[in-house]
N, C-alpha and C positions, 0 to 999 in steps of 0.2 A: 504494500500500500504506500503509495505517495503521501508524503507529509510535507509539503510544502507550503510556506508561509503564506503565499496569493491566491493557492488553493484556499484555504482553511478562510479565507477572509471574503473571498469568492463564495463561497458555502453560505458564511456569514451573511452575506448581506443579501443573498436569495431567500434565504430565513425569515433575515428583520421585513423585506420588501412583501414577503407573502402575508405575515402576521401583520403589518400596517394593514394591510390592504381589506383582511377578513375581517378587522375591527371595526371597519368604517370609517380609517384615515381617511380627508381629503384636503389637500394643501388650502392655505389661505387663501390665495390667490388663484384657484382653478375656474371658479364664477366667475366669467368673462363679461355676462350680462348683469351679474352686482354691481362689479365695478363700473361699469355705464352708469349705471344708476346715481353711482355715487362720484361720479366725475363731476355729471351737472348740479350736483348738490348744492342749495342756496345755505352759506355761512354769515351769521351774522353775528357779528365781535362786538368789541366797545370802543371807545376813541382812543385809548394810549395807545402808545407806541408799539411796547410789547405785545397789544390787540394786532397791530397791524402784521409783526411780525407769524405772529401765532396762525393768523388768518393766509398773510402766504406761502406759511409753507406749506399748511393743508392743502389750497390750491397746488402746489407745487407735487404733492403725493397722489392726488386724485388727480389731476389734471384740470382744464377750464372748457367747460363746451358751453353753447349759447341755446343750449335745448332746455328744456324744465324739464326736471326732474322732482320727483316726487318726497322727495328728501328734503328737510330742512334742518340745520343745525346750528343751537342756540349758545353761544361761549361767552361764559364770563370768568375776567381772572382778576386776582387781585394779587400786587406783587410788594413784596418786602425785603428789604435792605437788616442784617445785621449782623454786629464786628465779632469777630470770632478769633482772632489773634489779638492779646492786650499788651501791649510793651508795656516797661517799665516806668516810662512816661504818662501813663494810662491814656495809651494812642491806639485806635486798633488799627491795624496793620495788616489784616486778613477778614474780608468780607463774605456772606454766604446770602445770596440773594433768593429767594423763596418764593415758587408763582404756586397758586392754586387756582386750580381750574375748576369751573362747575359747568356742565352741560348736559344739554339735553336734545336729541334728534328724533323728529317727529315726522309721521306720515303725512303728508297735506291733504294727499289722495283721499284717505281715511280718517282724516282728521282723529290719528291717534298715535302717542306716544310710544316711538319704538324700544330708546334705553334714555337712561338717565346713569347721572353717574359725578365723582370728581375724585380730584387725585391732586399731587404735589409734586413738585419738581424743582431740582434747586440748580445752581452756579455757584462758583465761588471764582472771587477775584481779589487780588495783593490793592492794595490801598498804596500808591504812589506818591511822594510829599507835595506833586506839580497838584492842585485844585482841576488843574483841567484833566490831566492825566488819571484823575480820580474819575471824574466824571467821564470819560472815556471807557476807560475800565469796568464803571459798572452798567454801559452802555452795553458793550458785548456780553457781559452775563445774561443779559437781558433778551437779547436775541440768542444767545445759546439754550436758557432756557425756555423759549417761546418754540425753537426749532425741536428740543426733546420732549415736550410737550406734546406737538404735532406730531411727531411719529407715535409715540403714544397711545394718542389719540387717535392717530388712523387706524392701527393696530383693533383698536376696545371696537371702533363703529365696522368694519368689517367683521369679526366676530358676532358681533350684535346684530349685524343688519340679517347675515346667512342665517344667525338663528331663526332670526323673526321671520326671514322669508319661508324657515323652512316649516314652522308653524301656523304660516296664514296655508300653505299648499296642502294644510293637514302632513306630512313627512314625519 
């Protein structure tokens, strides 16, 4: 008998590939016509900045079509600043910025609430002694968290959504 390392890994993954498959794996992303759905999704954010950011990356993950789609999604964040490294001067020195999300995506079609849900995400950025170089600083946390947020996010409403579809088809 052959013992060979490519074999045995070969075996392996004909195994793992059957046993997915008999459980009723199906990748995230195999719904070609979800994700349509959820391309032209109308998102509505709030005016800061970090709204703006949060709102295109989601555009940026889903894409932007000029069709209506039957999706709508409601985000609101509220984001917070605080020092997390204290020098001996009692200066902080190390910041950890904190967005939480709350939303909610709804069917328009059926005028009914598909998931609700919120969650936390943070940044952290060094505190600079330049004023502006601070403010800089906690500029990009800001869109770093707005953008990890957004994947996220897209992640929970694609799960959410195949469930829901798959409950309105009786499945």
């Amino acid at each position: 008998m052959v013992n060979s390392p490519k074999l045995i890994f070969a075996v392996g993954i004909s195994v793992l590939t059957l046993t997915l498959s008999a459980c009723g794996f199906r990748p995230l992303y195999s719904d070609q016509s979800l994700l349509g759905q959820l391309t032209a999704m109308q998102i509505e954010a709030g005016d800061e900045r970090v709204d703006y950011f949060l709102q295109q990356s989601l555009e940026n993950a889903f894409g932007s079509v000029e069709e209506a789609s039957p999706y709508r999604l409601v985000v609101q964040t509220t984001g917070q600043s605080s020092g997390l490294g204290i020098s001996a001067s009692d200066i902080a020195s190390r910041f950890r910025y904190d967005l939480r999300v709350n939303y909610q995506l709804i069917n328009d079609r059926r005028s009914e609430e598909v998931t609700t849900g919120r969650f936390k995400t943070s940044a952290f950025y060094d505190a600079p002694r330049s004023p502006y170089a601070l403010y800089t600083a906690r500029q990009d946390a800001e869109t770093r968290a707005a953008n990890d947020a957004a994947d996220r996010l897209a992640r929970r409403l694609i799960a959410e959504v195949q469930a829901y579809e798959r409950r309105q088809n009786g499945q």
